[in-house]
KEZATOR-272023 format. One record per residue (C-alpha): residue number from 1; x, y, z. Coordinates in steps of 0.2 Angstrom, whole numbers, plus 5000, padded with zeros to 4 digits. Example, Ala and Ser with C-alpha at 12.3 -4.5 7.8 and 13.67 -1.06 7.14 Angstrom:
% KEZATOR-272023
@vopa: 1; xx: 5062; yy: 4978; zz: 5039
@vopa: 2; xx: 5068; yy: 4995; zz: 5036
***
This chain:
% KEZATOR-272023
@vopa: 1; xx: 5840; yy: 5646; zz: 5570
@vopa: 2; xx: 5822; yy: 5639; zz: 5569
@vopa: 3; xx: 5812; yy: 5640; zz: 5553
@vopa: 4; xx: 5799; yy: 5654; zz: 5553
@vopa: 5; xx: 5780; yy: 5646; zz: 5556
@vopa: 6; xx: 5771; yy: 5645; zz: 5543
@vopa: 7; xx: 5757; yy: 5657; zz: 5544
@vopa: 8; xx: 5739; yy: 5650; zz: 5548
@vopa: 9; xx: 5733; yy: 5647; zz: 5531
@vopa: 10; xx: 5746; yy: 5636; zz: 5528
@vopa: 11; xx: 5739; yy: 5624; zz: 5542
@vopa: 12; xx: 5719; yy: 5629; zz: 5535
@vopa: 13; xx: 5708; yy: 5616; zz: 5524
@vopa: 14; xx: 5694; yy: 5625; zz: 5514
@vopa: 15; xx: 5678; yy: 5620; zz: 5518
@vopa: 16; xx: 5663; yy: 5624; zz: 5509
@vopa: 17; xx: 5647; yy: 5632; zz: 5520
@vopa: 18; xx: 5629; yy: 5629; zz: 5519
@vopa: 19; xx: 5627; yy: 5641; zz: 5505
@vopa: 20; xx: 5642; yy: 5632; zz: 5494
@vopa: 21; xx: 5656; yy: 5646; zz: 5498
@vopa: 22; xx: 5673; yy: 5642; zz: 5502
@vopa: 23; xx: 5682; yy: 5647; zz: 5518
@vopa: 24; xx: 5696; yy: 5645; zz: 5528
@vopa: 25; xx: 5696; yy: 5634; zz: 5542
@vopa: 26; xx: 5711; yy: 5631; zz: 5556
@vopa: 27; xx: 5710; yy: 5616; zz: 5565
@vopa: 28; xx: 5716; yy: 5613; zz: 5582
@vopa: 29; xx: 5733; yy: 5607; zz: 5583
@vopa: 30; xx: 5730; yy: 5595; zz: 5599
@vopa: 31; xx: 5715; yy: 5582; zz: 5603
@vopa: 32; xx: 5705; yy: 5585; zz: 5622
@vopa: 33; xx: 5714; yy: 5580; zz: 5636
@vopa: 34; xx: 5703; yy: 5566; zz: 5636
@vopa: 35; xx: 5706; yy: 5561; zz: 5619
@vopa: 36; xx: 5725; yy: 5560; zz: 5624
@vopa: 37; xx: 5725; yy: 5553; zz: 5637
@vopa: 38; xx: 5717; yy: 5537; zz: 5632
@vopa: 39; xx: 5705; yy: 5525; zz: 5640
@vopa: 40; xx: 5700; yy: 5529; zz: 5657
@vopa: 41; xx: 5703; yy: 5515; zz: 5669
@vopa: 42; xx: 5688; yy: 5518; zz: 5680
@vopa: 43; xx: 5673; yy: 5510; zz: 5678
@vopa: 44; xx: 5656; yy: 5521; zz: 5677
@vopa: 45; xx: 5647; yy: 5519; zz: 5694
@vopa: 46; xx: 5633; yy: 5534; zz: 5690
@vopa: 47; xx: 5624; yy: 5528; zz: 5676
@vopa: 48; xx: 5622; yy: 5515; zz: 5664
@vopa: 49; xx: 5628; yy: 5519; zz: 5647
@vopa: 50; xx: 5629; yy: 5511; zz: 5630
@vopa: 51; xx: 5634; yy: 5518; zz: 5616
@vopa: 52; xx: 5624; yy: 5511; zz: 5599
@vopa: 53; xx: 5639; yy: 5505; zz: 5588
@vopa: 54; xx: 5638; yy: 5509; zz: 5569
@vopa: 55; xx: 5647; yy: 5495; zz: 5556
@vopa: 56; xx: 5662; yy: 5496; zz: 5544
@vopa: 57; xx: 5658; yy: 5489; zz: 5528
@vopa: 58; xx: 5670; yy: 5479; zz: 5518
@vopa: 59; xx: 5678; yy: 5492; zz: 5506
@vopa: 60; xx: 5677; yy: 5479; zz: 5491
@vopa: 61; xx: 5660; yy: 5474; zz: 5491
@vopa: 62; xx: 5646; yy: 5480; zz: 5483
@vopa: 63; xx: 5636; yy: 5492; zz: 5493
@vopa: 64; xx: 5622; yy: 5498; zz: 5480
@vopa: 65; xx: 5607; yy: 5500; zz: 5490
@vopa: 66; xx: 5597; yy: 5483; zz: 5490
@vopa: 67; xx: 5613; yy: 5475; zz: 5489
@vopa: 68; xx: 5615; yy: 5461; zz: 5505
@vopa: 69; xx: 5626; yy: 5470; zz: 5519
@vopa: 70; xx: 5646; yy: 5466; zz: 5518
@vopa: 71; xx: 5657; yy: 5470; zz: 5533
@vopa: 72; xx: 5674; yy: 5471; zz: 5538
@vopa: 73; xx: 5674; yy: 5460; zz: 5554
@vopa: 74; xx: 5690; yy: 5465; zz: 5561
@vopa: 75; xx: 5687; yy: 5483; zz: 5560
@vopa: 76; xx: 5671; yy: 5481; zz: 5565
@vopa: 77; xx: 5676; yy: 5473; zz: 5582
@vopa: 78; xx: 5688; yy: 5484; zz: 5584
@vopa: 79; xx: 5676; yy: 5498; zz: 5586
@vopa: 80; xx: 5669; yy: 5489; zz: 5598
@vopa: 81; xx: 5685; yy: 5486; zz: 5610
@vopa: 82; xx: 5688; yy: 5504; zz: 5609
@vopa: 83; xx: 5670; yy: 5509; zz: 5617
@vopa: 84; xx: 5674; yy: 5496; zz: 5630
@vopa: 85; xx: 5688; yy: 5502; zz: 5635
@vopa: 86; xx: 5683; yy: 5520; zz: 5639
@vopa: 87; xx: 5671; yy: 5510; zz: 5649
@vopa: 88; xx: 5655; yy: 5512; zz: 5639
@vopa: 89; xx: 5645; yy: 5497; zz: 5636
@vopa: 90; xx: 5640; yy: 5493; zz: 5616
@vopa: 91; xx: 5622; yy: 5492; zz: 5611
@vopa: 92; xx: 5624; yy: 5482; zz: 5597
@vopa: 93; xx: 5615; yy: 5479; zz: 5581
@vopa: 94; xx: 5603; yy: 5495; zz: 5584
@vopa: 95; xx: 5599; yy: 5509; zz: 5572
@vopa: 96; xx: 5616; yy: 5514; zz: 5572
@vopa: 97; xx: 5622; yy: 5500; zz: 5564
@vopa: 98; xx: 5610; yy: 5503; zz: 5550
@vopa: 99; xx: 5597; yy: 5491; zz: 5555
@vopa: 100; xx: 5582; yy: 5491; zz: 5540
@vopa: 101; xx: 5593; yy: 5506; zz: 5532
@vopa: 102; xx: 5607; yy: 5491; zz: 5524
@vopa: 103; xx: 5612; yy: 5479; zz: 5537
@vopa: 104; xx: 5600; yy: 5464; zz: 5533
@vopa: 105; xx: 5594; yy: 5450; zz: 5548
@vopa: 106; xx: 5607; yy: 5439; zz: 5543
@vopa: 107; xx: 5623; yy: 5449; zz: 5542
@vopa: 108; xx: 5613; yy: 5457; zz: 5560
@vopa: 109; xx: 5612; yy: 5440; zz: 5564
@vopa: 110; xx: 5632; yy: 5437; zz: 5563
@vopa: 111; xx: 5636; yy: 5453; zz: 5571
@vopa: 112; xx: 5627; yy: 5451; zz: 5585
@vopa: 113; xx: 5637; yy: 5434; zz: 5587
@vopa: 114; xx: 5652; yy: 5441; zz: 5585
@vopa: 115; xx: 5651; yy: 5457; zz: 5594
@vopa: 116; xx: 5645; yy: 5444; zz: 5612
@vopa: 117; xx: 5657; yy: 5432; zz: 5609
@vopa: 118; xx: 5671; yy: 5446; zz: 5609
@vopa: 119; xx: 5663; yy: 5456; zz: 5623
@vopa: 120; xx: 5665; yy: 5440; zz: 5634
@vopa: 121; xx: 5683; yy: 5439; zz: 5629
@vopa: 122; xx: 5686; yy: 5458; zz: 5636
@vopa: 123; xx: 5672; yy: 5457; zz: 5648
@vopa: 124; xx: 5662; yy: 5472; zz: 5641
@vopa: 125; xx: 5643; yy: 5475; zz: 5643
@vopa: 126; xx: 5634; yy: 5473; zz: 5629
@vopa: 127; xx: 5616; yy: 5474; zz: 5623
@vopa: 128; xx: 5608; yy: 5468; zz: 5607
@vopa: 129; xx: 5594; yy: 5474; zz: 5595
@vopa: 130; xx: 5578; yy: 5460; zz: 5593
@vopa: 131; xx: 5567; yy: 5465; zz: 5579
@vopa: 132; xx: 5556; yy: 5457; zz: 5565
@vopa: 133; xx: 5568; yy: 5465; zz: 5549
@vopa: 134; xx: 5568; yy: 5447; zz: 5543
@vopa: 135; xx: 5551; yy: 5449; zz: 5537
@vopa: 136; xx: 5553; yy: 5458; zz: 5519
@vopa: 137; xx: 5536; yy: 5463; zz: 5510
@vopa: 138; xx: 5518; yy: 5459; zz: 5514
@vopa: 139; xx: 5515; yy: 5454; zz: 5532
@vopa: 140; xx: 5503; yy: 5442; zz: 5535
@vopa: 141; xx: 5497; yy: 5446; zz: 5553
@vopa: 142; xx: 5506; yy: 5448; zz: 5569
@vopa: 143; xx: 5507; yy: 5431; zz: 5570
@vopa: 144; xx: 5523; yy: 5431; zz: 5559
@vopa: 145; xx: 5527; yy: 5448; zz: 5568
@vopa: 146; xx: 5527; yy: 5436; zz: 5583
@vopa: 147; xx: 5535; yy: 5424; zz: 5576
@vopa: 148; xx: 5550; yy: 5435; zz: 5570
@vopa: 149; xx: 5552; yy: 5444; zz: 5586
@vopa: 150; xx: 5554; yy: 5426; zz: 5594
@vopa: 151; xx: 5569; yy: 5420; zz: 5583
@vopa: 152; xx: 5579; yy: 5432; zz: 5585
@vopa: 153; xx: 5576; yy: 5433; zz: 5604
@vopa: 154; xx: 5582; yy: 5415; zz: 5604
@vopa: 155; xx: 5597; yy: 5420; zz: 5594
@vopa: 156; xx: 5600; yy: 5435; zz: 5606
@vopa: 157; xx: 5599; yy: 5423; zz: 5620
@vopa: 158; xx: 5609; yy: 5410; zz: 5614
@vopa: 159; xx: 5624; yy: 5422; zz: 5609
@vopa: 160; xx: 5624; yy: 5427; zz: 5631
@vopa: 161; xx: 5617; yy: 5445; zz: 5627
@vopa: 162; xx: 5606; yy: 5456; zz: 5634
@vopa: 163; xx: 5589; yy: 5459; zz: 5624
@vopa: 164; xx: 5584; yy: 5476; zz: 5618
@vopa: 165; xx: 5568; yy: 5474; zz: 5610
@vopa: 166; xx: 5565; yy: 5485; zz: 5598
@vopa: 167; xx: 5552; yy: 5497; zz: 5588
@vopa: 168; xx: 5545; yy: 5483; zz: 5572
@vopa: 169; xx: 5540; yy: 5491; zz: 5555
@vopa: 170; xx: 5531; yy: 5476; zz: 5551
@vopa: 171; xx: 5521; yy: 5475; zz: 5570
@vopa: 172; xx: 5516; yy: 5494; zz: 5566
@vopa: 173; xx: 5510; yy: 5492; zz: 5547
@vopa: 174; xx: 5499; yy: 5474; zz: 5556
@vopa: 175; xx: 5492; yy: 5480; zz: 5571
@vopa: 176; xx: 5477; yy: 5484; zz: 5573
@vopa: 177; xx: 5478; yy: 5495; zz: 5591
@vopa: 178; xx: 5485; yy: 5495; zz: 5607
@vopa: 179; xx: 5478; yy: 5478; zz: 5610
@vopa: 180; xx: 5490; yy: 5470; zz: 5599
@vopa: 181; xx: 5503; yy: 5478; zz: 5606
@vopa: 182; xx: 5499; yy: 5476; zz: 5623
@vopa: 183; xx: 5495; yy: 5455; zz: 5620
@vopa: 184; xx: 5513; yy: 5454; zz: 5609
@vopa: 185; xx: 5522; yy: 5461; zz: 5621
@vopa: 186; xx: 5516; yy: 5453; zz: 5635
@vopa: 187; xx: 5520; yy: 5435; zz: 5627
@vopa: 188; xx: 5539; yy: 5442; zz: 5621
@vopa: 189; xx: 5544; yy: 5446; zz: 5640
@vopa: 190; xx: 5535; yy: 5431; zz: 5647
@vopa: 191; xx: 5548; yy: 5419; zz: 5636
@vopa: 192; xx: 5561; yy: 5432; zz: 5640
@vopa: 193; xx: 5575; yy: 5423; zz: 5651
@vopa: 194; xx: 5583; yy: 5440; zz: 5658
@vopa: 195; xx: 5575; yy: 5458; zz: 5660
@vopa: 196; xx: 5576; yy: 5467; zz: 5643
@vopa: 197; xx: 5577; yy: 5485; zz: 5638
@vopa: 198; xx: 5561; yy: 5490; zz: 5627
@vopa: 199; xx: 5562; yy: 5504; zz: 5614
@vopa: 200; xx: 5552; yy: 5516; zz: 5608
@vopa: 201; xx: 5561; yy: 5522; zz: 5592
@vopa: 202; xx: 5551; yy: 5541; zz: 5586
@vopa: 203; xx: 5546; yy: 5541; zz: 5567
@vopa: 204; xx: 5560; yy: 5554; zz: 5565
@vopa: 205; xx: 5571; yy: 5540; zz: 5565
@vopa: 206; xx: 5560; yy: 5529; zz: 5555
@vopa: 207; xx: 5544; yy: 5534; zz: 5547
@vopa: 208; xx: 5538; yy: 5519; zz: 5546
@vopa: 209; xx: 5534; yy: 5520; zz: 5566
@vopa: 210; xx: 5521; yy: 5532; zz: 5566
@vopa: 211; xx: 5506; yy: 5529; zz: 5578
@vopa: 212; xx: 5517; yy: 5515; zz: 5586
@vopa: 213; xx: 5510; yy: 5506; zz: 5601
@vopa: 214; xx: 5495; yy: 5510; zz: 5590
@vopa: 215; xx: 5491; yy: 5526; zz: 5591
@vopa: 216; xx: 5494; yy: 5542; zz: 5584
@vopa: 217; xx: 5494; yy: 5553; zz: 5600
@vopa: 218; xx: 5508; yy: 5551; zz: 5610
@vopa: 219; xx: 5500; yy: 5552; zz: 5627
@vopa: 220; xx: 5487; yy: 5538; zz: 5622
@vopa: 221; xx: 5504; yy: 5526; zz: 5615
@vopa: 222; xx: 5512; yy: 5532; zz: 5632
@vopa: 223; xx: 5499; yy: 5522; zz: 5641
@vopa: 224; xx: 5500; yy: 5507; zz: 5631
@vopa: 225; xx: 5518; yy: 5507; zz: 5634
@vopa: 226; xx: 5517; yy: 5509; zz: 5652
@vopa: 227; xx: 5505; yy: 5495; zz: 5654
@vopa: 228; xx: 5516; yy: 5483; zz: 5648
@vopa: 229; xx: 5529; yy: 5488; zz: 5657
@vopa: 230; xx: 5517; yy: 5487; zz: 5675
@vopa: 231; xx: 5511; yy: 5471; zz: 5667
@vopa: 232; xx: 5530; yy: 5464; zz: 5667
@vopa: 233; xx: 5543; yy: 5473; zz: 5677
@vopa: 234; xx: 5554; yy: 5460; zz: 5682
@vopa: 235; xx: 5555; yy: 5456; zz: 5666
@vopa: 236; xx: 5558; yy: 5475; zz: 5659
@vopa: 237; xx: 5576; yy: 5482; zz: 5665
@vopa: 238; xx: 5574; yy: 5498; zz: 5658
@vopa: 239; xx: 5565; yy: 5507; zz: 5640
@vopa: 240; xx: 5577; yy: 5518; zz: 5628
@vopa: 241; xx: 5566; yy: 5533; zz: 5622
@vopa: 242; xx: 5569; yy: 5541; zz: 5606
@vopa: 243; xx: 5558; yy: 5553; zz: 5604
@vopa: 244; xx: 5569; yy: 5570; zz: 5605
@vopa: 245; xx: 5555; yy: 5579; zz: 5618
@vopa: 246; xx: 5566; yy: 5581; zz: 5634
@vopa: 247; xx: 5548; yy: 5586; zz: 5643
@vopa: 248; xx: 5543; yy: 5569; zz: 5640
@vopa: 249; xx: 5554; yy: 5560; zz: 5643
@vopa: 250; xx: 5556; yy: 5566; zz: 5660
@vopa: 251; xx: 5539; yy: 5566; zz: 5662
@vopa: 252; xx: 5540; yy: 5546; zz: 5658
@vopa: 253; xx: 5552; yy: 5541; zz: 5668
@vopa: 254; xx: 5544; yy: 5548; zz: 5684
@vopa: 255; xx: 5530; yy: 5535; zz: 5678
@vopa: 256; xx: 5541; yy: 5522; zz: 5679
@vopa: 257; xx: 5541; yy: 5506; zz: 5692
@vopa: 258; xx: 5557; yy: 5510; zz: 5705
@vopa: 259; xx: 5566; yy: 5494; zz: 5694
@vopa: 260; xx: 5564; yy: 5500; zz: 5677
@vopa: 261; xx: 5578; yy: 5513; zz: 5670
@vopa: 262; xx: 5577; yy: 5525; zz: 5658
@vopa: 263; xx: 5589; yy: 5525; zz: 5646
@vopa: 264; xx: 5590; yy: 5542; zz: 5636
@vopa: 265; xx: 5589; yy: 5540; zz: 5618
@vopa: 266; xx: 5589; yy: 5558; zz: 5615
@vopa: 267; xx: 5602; yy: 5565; zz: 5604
@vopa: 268; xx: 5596; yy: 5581; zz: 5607
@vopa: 269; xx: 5593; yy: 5584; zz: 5627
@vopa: 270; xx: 5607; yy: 5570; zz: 5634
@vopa: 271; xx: 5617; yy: 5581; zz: 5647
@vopa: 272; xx: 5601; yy: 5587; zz: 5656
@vopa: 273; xx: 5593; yy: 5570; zz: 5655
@vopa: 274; xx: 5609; yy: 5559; zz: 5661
@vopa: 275; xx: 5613; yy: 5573; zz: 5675
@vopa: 276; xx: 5595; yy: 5574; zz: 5679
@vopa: 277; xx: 5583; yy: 5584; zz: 5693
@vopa: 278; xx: 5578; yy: 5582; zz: 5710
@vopa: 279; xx: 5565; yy: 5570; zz: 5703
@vopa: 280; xx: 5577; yy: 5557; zz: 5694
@vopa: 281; xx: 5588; yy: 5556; zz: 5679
@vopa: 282; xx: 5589; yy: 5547; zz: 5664
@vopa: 283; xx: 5605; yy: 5533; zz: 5660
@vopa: 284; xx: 5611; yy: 5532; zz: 5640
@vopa: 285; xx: 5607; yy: 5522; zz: 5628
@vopa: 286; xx: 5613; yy: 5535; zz: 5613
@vopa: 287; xx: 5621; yy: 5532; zz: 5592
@vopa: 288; xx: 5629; yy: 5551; zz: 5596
@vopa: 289; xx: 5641; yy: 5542; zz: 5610
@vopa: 290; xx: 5649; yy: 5533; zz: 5596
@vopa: 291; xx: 5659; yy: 5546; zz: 5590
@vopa: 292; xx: 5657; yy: 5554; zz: 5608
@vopa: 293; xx: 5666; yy: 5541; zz: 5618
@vopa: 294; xx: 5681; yy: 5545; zz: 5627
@vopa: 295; xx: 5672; yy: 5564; zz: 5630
@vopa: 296; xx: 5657; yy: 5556; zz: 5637
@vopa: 297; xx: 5667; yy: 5543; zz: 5647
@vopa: 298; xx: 5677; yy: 5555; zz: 5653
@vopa: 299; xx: 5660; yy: 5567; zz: 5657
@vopa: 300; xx: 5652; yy: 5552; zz: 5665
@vopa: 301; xx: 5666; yy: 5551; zz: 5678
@vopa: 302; xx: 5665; yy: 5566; zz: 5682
@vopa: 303; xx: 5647; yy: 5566; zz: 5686
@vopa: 304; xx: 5651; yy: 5549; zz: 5697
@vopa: 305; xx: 5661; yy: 5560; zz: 5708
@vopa: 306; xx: 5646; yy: 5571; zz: 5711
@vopa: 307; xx: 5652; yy: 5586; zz: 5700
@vopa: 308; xx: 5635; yy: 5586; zz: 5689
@vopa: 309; xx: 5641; yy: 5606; zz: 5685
@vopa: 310; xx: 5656; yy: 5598; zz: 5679
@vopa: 311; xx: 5649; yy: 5584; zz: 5671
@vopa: 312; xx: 5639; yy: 5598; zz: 5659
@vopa: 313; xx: 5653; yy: 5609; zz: 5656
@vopa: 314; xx: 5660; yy: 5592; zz: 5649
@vopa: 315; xx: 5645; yy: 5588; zz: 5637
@vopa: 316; xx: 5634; yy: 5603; zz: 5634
@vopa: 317; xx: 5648; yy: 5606; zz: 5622
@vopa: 318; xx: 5644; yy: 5593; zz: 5612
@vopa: 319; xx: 5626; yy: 5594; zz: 5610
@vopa: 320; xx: 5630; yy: 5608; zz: 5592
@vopa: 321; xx: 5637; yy: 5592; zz: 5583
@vopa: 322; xx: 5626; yy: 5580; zz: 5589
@vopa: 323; xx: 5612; yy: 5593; zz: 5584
@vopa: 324; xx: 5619; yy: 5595; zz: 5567
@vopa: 325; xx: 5622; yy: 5574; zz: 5565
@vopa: 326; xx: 5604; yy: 5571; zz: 5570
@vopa: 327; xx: 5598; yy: 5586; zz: 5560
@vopa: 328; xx: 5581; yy: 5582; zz: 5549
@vopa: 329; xx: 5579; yy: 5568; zz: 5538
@vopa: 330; xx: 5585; yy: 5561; zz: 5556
@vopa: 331; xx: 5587; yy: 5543; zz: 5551
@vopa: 332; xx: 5604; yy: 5549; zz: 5539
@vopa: 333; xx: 5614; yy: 5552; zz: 5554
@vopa: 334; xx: 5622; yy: 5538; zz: 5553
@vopa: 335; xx: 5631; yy: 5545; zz: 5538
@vopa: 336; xx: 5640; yy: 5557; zz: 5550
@vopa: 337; xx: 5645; yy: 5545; zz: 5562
@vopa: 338; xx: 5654; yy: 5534; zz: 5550
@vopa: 339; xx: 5663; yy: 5548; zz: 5543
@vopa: 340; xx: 5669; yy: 5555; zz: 5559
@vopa: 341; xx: 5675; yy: 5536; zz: 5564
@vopa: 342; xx: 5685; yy: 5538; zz: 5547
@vopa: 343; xx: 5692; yy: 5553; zz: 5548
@vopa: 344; xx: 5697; yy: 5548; zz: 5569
@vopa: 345; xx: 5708; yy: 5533; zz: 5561
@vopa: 346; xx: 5696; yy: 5518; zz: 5566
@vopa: 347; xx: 5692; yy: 5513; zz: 5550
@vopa: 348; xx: 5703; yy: 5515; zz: 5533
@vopa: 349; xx: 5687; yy: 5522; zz: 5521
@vopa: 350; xx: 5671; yy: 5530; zz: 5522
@vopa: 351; xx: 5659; yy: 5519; zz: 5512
@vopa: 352; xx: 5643; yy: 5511; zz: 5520
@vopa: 353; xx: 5634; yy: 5496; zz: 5519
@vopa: 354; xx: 5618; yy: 5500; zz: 5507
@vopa: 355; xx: 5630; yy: 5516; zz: 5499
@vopa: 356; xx: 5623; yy: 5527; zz: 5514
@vopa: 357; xx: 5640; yy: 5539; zz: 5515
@vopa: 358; xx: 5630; yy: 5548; zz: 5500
@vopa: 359; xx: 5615; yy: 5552; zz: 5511
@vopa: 360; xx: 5624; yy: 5570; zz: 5517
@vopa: 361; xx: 5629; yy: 5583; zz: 5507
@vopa: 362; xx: 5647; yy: 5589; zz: 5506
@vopa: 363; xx: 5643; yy: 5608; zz: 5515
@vopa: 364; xx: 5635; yy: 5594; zz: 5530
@vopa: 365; xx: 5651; yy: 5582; zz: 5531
@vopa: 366; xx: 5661; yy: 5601; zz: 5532
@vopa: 367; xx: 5653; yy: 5605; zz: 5548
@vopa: 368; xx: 5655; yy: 5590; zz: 5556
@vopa: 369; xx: 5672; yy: 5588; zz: 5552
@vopa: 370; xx: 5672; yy: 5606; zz: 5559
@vopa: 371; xx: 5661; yy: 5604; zz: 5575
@vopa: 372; xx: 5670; yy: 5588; zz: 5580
@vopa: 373; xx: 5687; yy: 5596; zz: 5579
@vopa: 374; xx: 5682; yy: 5611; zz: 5588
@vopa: 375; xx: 5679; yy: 5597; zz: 5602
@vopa: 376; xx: 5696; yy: 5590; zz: 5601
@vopa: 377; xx: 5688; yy: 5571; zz: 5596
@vopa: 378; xx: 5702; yy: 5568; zz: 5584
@vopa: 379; xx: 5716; yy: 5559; zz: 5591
@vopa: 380; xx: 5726; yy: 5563; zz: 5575
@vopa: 381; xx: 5720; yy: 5581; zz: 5570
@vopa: 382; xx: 5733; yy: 5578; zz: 5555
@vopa: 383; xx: 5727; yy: 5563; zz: 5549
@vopa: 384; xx: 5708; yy: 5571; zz: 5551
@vopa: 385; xx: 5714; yy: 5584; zz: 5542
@vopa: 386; xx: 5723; yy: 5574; zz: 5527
@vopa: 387; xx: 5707; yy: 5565; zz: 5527
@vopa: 388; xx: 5696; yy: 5578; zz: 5524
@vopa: 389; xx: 5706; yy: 5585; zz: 5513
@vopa: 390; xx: 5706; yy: 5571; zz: 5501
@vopa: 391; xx: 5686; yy: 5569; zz: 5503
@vopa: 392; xx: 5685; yy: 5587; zz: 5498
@vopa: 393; xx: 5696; yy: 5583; zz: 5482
@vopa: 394; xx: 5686; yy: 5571; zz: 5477
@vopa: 395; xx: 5669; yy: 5584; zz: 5476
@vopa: 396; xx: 5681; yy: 5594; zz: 5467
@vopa: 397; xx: 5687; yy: 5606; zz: 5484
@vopa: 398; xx: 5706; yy: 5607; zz: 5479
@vopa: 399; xx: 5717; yy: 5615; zz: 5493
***
């Protein structure tokens, strides 16, 4: 005779809510079918997509803020095989991997050699983040700006990745307006070797990028950037936007030359901006597609075959957690990416380079543990569980 199940609350974790009251959760007891079944084998013929990668810090280090970024290598790169294998490409060294917010130049500096030299091994796309974060202080002109932009072009380069030249703190706390911009610019994609992605990264990201491309309006910095992109498009592949306004971004990309994608940085409005309208659509360049990988992959596909209705019945689901990772101060959601990577069994720990796992509350953490099992992205609902279990423990939540 077969034991008796055990009844629901036996199998339930208590999660606190946003007002700090406990409650009963059931989690699912199987991941998505596309969780389960493992890397597709497919390539994605639609769109381009990347997914920003985050870092897994070194456990033992120590990760007080200020402190100079430790990572555990292996780990790391094994992140990055997975994304490749589902067929996504890896934007590496971005904001997701806690550029300016913990990973320093340097340890950027080895990542981005690493994560190249291993995509060429599995023959993965990958792209990589040129900013001026070596510059620490007082700038003294955009000279240096300049300057900083250029080394780590050359170290871009030389690894054998794509460029995506990104947002600068120090470029927008120097310049003086749009000319700046507009004259920086112009020399970077003149010394670039291959097209490169451009990014405009909004100030909900990073305050510190407010009025960039030197104003405060957004239609007059839309007109600066699109200058520089008329001025060079062979040497612009595409431009991430990160601005979380769906209108304007689609209002953007229909501005753009016929050779220059859009990739969607919008964490917010992805499935309507990758399926698109009878005017265009917008490839991915997104820190949500992390944890999101083998759903979007498998979304993607489907959108390949022509199925864009079943493409957004794939990923319109997603869009609550992604909303709720992203939520206001925006630049934190990082710390719900790495905990969701932790509790998936990608990585052994949730700490952070720069301590950022204590960026979100507990009640926050809950509900994305929540919202990403509701999506099947666990391919161990027991071990997500367990895990979350013995993070609650540690904020005092016993079972």
């Amino acid at each position: 005779m077969s034991p008796a199940p055990r009844p629901a609350a036996a199998h339930g974790i208590r999660l606190p809510d946003a007002a700090g009251a406990l409650r009963t959760y059931v989690p699912r007891a199987e991941p998505a079918p596309a969780v389960s079944a493992g890397p597709g084998a497919a390539p994605l013929t639609s769109r381009t997509v990347f997914a920003a990668a985050h870092v897994v810090a070194d456990p033992f280090a120590d990760h007080r803020p200020g402190a100079p970024a430790a990572v555990d290598w292996d780990a790391t790169l094994a992140f990055r095989r997975h994304l490749w294998a589902h067929g996504l490409g890896v934007a590496e060294a971005m904001d997701t991997a806690q550029r300016g917010m913990g990973l320093d130049w340097s340890c950027a500096a080895e990542l981005i050699g690493r994560s190249a030299a291993e995509a060429r091994a599995v023959g993965g796309r990958i792209a990589c983040g040129v900013g001026t974060d070596q510059l620490s202080g007082t700038v003294a002109g955009v000279e240096r700006v300049r300057a900083a932009y250029e080394e780590q072009l050359g170290a871009v380069e030389e690894a054998g990745a794509q460029a995506i030249v990104m947002a600068s703190r120090a470029l927008a706390a120097t310049a003086r307006g749009p000319e700046d911009y507009l004259a920086l610019y112009g020399d970077l994609l003149r010394q670039a070797a291959e097209p490169v992605i451009l990014h405009w990264l909004g100030p909900m990201f990073d305050p510190a990028l407010e009025g960039y491309w030197g104003s405060q309006d957004l239609d007059a910095a839309t007109e600066t950037f699109l200058t520089i992109i008329a001025e060079h498009p062979g040497k612009v592949d595409g431009v991430k936007v990160s601005l979380l306004d769906a209108d304007r971004e689609s209002e953007l990309r229909r501005r753009l030359p016929g050779t220059v994608r859009c990739y969607t940085g919008d964490d917010f409005h992805y499935p309507q901006l990758i399926a698109g309208d009878g005017r265009g659509f917008s490839h991915a360049l997104l820190g949500v597609f992390d944890p999101l990988a083998p759903l979007a992959a498998d979304a993607v596909r489907t959108l390949d075959t022509g199925d864009t209705a079943g493409f957004r019945a794939a990923l319109d689901p997603t869009v609550p957690l992604s909303r709720h990772l992203f939520q206001e101060p925006t630049r934190f959601y990082k710390t719900g990416v790495v905990l969701l990577a932790w509790l998936a069994g990608h990585q052994d720990h949730f700490t952070m380079v720069g301590g950022l796992q204590t960026a979100r509350s507990l009640p926050h953490l809950a509900r994305a543990y929540e919202l990403a099992d509701g999506l099947g992205l666990f391919p161990d609902p027991d071990l997500a569980r367990s895990r979350m279990r013995q993070l609650l423990a540690v904020h005092g939540v016993h079972q």
